[in-house]
C-alpha positions in Angstrom: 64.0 -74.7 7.7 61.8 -77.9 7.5 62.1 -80.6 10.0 61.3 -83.3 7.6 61.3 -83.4 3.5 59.4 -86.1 1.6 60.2 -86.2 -2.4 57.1 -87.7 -3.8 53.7 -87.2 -3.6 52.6 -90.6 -3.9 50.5 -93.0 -1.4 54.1 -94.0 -0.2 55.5 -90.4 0.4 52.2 -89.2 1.7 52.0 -91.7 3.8 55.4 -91.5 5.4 54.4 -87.6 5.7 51.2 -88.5 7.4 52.9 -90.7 10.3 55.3 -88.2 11.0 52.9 -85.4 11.6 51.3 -88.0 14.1 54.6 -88.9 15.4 55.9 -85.4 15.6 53.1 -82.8 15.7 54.8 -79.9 15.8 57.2 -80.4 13.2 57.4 -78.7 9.6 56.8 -81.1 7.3 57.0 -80.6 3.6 56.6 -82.9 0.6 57.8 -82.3 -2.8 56.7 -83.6 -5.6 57.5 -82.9 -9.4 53.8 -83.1 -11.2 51.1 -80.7 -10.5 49.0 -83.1 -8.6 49.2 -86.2 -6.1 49.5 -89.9 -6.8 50.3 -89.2 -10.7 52.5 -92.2 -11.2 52.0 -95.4 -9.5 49.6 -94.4 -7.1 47.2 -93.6 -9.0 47.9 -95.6 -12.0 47.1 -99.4 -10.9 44.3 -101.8 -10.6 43.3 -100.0 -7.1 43.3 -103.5 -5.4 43.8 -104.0 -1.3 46.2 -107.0 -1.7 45.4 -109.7 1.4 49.4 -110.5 1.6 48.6 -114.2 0.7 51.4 -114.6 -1.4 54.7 -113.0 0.4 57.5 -114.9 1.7 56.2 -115.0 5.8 58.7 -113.2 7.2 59.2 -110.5 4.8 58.5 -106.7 4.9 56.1 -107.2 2.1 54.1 -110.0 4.1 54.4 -107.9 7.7 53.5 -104.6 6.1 51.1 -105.9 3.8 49.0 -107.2 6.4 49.0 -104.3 8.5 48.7 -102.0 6.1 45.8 -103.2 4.4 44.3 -103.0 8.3 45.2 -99.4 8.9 44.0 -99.0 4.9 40.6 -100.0 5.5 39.7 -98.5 8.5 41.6 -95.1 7.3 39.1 -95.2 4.0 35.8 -96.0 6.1 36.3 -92.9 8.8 37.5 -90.7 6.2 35.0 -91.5 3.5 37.4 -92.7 0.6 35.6 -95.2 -1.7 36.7 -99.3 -1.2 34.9 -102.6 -1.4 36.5 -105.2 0.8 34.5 -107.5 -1.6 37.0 -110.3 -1.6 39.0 -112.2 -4.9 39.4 -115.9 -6.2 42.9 -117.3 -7.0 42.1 -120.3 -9.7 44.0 -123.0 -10.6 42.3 -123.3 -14.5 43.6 -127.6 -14.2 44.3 -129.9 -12.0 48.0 -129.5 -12.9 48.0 -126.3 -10.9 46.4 -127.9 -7.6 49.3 -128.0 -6.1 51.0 -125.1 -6.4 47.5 -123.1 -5.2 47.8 -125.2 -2.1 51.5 -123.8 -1.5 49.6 -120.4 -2.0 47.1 -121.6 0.2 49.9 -122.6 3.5 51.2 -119.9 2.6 48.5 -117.8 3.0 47.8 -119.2 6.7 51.1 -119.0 7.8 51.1 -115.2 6.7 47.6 -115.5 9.4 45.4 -113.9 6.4 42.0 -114.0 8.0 39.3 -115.9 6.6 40.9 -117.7 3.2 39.7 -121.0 2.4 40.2 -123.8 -0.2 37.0 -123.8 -2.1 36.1 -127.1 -5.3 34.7 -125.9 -8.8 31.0 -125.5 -7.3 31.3 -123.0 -5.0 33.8 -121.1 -7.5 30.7 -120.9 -9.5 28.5 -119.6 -6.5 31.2 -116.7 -6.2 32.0 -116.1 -9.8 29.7 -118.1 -12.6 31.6 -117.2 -15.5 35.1 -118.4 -14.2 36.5 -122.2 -15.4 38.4 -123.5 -12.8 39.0 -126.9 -10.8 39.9 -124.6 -7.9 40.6 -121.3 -6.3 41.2 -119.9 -3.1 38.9 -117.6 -1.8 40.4 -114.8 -0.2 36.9 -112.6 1.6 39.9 -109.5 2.9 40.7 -108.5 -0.2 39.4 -105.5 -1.9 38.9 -102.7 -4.1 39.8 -99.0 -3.3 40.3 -95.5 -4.9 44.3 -95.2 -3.8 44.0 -91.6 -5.3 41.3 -90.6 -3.2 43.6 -91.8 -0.3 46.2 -89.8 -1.2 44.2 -86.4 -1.7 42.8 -87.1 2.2 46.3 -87.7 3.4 47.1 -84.5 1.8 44.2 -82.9 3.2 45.3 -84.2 6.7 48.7 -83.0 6.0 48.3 -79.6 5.3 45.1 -79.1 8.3 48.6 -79.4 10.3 51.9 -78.2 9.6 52.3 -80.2 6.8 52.7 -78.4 2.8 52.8 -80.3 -0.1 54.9 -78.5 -3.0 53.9 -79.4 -6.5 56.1 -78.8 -10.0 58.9 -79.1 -7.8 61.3 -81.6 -9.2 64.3 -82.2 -7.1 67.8 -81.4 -9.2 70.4 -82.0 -6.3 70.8 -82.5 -2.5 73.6 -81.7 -0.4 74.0 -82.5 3.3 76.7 -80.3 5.3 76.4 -83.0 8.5 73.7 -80.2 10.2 71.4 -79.7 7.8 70.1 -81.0 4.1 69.9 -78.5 1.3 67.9 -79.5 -1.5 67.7 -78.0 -4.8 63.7 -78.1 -6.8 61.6 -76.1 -8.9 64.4 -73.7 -9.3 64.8 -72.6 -5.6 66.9 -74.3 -2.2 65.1 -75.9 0.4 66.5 -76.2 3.7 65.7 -79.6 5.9 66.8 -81.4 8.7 66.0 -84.6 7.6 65.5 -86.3 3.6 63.0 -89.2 3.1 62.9 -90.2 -0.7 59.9 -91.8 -1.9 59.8 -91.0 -5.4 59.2 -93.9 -6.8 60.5 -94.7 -10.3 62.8 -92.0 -9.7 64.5 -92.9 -6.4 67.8 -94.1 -7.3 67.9 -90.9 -9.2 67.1 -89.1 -6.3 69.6 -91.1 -4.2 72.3 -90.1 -6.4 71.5 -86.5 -6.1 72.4 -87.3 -2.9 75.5 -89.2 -3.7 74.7 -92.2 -2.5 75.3 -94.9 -5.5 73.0 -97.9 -4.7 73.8 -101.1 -6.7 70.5 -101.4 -7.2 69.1 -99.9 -10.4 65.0 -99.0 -11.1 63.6 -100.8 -14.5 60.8 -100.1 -15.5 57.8 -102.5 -16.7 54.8 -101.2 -18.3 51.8 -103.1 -17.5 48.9 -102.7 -20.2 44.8 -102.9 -19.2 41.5 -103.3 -21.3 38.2 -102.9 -19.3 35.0 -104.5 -20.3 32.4 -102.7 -22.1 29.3 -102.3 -20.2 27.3 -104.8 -22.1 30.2 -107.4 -20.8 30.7 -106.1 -17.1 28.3 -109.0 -16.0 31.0 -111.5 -16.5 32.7 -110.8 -13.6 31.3 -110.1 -9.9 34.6 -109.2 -7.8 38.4 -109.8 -8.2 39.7 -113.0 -9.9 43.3 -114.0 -10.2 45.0 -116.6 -12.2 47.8 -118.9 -10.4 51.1 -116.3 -10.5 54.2 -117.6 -12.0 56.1 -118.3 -9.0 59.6 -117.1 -11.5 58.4 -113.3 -12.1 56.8 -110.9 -9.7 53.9 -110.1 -11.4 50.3 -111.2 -10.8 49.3 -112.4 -14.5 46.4 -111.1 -16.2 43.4 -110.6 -13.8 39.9 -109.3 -13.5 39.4 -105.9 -11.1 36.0 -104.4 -10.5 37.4 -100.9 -9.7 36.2 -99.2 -6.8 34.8 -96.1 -8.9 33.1 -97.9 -11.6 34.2 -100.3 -14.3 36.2 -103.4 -14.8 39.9 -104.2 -16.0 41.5 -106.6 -17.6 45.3 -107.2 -17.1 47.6 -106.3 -16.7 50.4 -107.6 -18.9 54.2 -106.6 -17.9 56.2 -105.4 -20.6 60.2 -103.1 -20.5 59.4 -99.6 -21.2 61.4 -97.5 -23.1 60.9 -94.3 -20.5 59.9 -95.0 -17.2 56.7 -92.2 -17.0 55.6 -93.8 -20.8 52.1 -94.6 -20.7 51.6 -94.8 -24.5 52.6 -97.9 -26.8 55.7 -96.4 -28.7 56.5 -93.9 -25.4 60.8 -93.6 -25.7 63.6 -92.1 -24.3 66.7 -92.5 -25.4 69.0 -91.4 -22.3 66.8 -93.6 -19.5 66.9 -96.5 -22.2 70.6 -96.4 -22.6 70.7 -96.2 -18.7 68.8 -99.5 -19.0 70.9 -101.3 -21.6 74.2 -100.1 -19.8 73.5 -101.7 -16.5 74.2 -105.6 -17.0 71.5 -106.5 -14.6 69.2 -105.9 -17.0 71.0 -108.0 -19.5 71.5 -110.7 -17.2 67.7 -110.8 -16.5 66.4 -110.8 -20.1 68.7 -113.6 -20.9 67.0 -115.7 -18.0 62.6 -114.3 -18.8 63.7 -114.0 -22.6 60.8 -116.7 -23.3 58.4 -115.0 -20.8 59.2 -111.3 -22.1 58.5 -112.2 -25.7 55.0 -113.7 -24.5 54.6 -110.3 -22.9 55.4 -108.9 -25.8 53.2 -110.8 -28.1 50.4 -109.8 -25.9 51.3 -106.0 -25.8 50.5 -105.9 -29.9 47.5 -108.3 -30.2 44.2 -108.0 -28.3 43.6 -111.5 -29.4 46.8 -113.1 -27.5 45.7 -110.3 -25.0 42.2 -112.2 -24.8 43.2 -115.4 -25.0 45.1 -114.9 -22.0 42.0 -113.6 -20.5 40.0 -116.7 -22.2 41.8 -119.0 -19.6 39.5 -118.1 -16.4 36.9 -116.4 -18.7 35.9 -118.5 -21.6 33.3 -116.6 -22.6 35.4 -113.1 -22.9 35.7 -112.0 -26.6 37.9 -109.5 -28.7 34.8 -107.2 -28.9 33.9 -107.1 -25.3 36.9 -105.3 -24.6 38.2 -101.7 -25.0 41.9 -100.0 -24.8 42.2 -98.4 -20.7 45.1 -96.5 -19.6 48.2 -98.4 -18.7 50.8 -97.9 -15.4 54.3 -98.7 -15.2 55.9 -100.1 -12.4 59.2 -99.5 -10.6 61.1 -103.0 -10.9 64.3 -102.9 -9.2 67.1 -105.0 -10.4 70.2 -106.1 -8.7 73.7 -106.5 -10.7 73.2 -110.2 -11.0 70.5 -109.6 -12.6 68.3 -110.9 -9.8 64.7 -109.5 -9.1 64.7 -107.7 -5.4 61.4 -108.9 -4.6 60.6 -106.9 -0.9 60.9 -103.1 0.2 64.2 -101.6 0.5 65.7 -98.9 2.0 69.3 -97.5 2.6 69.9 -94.9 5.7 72.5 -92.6 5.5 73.2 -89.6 7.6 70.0 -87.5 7.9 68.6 -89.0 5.2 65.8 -92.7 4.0 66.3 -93.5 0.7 63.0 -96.0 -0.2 64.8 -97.5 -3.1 62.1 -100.2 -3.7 58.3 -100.2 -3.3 56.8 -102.6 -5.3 53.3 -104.0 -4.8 51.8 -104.5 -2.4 53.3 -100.7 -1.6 50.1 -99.3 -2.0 47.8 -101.5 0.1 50.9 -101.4 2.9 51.4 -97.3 2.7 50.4 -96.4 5.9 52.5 -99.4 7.6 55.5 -98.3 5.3 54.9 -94.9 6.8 55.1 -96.8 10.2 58.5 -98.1 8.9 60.2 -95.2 8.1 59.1 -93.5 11.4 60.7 -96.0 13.5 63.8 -95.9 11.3 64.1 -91.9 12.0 63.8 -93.2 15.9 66.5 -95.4 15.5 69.0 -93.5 13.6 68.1 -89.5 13.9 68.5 -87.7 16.9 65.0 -85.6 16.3 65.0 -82.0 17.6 62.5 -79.2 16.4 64.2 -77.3 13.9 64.9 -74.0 14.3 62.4 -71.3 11.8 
């Protein structure tokens, strides 16, 4: 029997794994996760950016955890040797229309206590990034760039130099929980455990309801679309540079990475997706898409971003609206400078009025975490996620060794 079982293998589930070990050194720890590697989903299917926690609501999990995080992040990379850049990014306001909203970003920012941030005019935006047009930007110098699949193969590493196993092709088909123990069926065989964390991600209300719990909160998923520059064009950008986000979606708008192993993105653009693992264009499936349609959150938000999602739309199936979008911090950025990069889908969960739940959320039930929402900046705030769940298996789990 294990002490603790982790479903997912991303930085999230790793993580969580991680601070247990730490917590609890001689406890069996397993993680299960359904592909044949770590970090195949989210994790390792993003822009790889450290996020500064400029732009959370002070208070929030996202804004506590993000900032902590992105500590423990950094210092984890440098003593273990995982590539990152804490090269900084720009927020820029493209007019002087958006001035004031980037100053709400900007007291934001400082009541959050991000370290170093400062309002900078349209000359030094040019010292820092030449090619950019804006009137204004926030400069944020804690931000970064880092290989978040390279973190999760050390935390793996970690893991398993202990008593730690991660289990791959191991989807998890049911859970069951007699009050003294968790049984829990994947990859055709029953694992016992003493205690259930779920981190899987844009499967974890399917997870939870494995489990029989029936959150009203439902996972949508958004596909979010990239170009990178061609080599020829990688000199238009130095570091990170962010538009102004639309304060009535939670997504970043189309930006400019410089990854942290080579190469630069564009993007990304947020569009529904029609199967939430569907990384290509016309990716479908018809039972998770019905799932979709037959939860009237969904409904309820499309009628309110309808505009919005058509934009999105519009630029999912022209690079030219794609660029143009691009054109507003870069004007120089043309149709040929860019090529087709692979896209990521993000776990977007939806309440039943339809509203966005914009911070991490969890549900605790007997013996069991359910991490039923994780959305940026999950990755940067991993390890203090981990941190999380730890001291919620303190507060509500009587931990004893479990017997082999």
């Amino acid at each position: 029997m294990y002490d603790f079982t982790i479903v997912g293998a991303g930085i999230v589930g790793l993580s969580t794994a991680y601070k247990l070990s730490l917590k609890y050194p001689e406890a069996q720890i397993l993680v299960l996760e359904k592909e044949d590697r770590v970090a195949a989903h989210q994790t390792g299917k993003n822009s790889g950016v450290i996020h500064s926690g400029i732009y959370y609501k002070p208070g929030s999990y996202k804004a506590r955890n993000c900032v902590d995080g992105r500590l423990q992040l950094v210092d984890f990379c440098r003593k273990h040797g995982v590539a990152i850049d804490v090269c900084g990014k720009v927020i820029v306001a493209t007019n002087e229309e958006e001035v004031p909203r980037l100053k709400k970003i900007f007291a934001r920012g400082k009541e959050n206590e991000i370290e170093g941030i400062e309002m900078i005019d349209a000359k030094r935006l040019k010292e820092l990034e030449p090619h950019v047009r804006g009137v204004a930007a926030i400069h944020v110098p804690c931000a970064g760039i880092v290989d978040y699949a390279g973190v999760s193969r050390k935390l793996m590493e970690l893991l398993e130099g202990g008593n730690g196993k991660v289990k791959f092709n191991s989807a998890v088909s049911n859970i069951s929980n007699n009050g003294k123990q968790i049984t829990i069926e994947a990859g055709g065989e029953k694992i016992s455990s003493k205690y259930l964390v779920n981190c899987a991600g844009l499967y974890s209300d399917h997870v939870a309801n494995f489990a029989g719990i029936h959150s009203p909160v439902k996972i949508v998923p958004f596909k979010g679309e990239y170009y990178e520059l061609k080599p020829e064009a990688e000199y238009l950008v130095n570091d990170l540079i962010y538009p102004l986000p639309n304060p009535e979606f939670p997504f970043l708008g189309v930006h400019f990475t410089r990854m942290a192993l080579g190469g630069i993105e564009c993007g990304p653009n947020a569009v529904f997706a029609f199967k939430r693992e569907g990384y290509k264009k016309l990716s479908f499936n018809i039972k998770e898409t019905t799932e979709t349609f037959n939860f009237p959150g969904f409904w309820k938000m499309a009628r309110q971003h309808w505009r919005m999602g058509l934009d999105e739309y519009k630029r999912s199936f022209s690079k030219k609206a794609f660029v143009k979008g691009l054109q507003k911090l870069i004007p120089e950025v043309r149709v040929e400078h860019l090529r087709v990069s692979p896209s990521g889908i993000r776990a977007m969960a939806l309440q039943p009025n339809g509203e966005i739940l914009d911070d991490f959320y969890f549900e605790v039930v007997d013996r069991q975490i359910h991490v039923l929402n994780a959305p940026s900046p999950a990755a940067t705030a991993g390890l203090a996620i981990g941190d999380e769940i730890v001291k919620k298996v303190e507060e509500h789990f009587p931990y004893q060794k479990a017997v082999q």
